[in-house]
Backbone as numpy.savetxt, mean C-alpha at the origin, in Angstrom:
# Nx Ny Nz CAx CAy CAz Cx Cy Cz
29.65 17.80 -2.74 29.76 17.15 -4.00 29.08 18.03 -5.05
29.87 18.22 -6.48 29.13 19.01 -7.12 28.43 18.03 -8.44
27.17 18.20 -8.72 26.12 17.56 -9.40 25.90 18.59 -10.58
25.08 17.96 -11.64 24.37 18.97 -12.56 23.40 17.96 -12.32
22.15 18.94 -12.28 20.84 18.52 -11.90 20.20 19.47 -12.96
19.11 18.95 -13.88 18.11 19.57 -14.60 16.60 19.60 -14.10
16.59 20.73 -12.93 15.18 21.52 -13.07 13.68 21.68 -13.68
12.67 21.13 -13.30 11.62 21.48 -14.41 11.40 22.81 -13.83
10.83 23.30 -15.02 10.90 25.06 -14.51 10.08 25.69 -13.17
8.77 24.84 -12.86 8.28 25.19 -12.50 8.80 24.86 -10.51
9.63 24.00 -11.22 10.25 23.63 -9.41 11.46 24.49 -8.96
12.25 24.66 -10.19 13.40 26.03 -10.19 12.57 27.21 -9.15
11.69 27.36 -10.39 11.14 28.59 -10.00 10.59 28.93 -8.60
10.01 27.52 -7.99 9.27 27.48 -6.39 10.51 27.43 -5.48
12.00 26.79 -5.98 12.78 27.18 -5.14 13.70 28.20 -5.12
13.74 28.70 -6.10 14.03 30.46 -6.43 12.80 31.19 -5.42
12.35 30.94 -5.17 10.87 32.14 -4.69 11.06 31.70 -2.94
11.06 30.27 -2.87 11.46 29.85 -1.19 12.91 30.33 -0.99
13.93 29.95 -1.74 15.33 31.08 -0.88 15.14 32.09 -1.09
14.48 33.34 -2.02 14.42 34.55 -1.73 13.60 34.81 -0.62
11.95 34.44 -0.44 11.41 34.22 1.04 12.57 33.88 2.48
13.28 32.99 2.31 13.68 32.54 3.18 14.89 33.10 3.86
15.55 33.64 2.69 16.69 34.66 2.70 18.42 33.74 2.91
17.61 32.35 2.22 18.54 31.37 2.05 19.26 31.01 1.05
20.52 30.61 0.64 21.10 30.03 -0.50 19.71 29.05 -1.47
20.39 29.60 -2.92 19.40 28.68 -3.57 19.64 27.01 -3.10
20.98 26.74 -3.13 21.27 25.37 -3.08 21.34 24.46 -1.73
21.04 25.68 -0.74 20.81 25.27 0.91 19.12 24.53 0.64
18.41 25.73 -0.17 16.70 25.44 -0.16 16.36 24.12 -0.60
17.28 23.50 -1.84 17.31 22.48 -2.78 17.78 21.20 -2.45
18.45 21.73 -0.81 19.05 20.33 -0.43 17.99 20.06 0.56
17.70 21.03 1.55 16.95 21.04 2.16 15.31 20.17 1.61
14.91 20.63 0.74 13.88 20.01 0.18 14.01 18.50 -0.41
15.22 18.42 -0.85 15.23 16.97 -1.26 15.96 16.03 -0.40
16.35 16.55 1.07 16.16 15.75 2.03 15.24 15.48 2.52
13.53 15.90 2.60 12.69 15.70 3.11 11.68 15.01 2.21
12.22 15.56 0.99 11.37 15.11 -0.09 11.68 13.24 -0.21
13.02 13.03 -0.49 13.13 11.92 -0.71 13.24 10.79 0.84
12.89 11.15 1.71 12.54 10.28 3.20 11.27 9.74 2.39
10.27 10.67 2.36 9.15 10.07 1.77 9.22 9.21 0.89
9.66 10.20 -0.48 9.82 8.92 -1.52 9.95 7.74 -1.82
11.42 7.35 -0.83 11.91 6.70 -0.55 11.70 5.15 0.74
10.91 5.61 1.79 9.99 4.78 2.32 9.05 4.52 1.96
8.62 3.03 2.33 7.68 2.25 1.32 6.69 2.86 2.36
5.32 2.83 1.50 4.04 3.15 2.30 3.33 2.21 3.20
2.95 2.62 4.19 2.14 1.85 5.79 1.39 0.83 4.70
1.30 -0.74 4.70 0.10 -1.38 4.16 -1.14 -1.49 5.28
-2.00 -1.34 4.57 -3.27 -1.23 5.46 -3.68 -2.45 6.07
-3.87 -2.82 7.05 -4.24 -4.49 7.75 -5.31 -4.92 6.53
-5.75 -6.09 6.27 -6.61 -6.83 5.20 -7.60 -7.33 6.56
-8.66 -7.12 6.38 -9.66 -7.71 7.11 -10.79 -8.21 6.21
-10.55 -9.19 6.93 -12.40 -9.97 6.44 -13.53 -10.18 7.28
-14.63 -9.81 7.05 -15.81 -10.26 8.20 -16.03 -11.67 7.91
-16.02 -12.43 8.83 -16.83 -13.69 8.93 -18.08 -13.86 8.81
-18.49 -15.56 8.21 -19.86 -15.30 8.00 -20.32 -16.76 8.40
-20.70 -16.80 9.11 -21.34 -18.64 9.31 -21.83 -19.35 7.91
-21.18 -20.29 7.68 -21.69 -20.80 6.23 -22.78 -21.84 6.83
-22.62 -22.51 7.63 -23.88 -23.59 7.98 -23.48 -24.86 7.12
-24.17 -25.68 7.03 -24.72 -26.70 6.36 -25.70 -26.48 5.33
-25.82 -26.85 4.04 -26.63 -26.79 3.57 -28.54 -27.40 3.69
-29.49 -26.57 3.48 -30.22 -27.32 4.20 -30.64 -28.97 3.41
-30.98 -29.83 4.48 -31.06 -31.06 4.37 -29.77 -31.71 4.59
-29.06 -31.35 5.32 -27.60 -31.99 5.66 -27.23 -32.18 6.86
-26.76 -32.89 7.67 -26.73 -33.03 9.05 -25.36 -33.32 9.13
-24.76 -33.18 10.42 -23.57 -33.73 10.76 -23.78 -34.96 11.90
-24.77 -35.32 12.15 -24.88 -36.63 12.79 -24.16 -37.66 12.23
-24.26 -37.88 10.59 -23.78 -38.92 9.84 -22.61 -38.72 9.06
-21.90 -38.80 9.03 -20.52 -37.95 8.59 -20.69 -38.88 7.70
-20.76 -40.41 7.43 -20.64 -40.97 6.00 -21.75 -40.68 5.22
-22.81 -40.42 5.85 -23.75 -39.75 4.90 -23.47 -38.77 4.43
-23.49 -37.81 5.02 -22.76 -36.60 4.47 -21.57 -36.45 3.42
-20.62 -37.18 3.96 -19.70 -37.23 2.77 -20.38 -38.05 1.45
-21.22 -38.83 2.01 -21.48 -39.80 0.33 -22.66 -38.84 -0.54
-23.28 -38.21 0.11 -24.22 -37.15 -0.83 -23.51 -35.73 -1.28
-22.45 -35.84 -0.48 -21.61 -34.23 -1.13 -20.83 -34.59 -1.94
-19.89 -36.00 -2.01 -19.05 -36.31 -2.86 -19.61 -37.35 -3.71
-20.58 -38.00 -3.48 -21.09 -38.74 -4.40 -21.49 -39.74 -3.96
-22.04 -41.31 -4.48 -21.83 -42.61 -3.54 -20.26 -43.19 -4.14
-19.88 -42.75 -5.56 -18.79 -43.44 -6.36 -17.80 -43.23 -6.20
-17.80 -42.11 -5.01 -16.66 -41.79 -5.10 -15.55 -42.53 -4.08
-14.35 -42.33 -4.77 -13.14 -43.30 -3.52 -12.63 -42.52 -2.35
């Protein structure tokens, strides 16, 4: 397929310098590179696992779990429904 593609110079120029190194077509080097180039691009990046450390929260002190209606009536109130 034939394309017009506009070059920034400085990438022309790195693949002008890799097919003369290489002793390859300019447009072999150009495909070549933007098949490898755009795999990357183009796949989304690894997300990193999310971790959290745990932490014992406790009870606050003066609070027991013996009395669960106690407990609830001093954390939520006595008024409350």
């Amino acid at each position: 397929m034939r394309i017009t593609l506009t070059l920034d110079p400085d990438v022309a120029a790195k693949a002008r310098k890799g097919a003369a190194k290489l002793g390859k077509p300019f447009k072999e080097v150009v495909n070549t590179a933007l098949r490898a180039g755009l795999e990357v691009v183009l796949a989304p990046p690894a997300a990193k696992p999310y971790r959290t450390k745990p932490r014992s929260l406790g009870l606050r002190e003066g609070f027991s779990c013996d009395n669960i209606s106690e407990l609830l009536a001093r954390s939520e109130g006595e008024d409350h429904a």
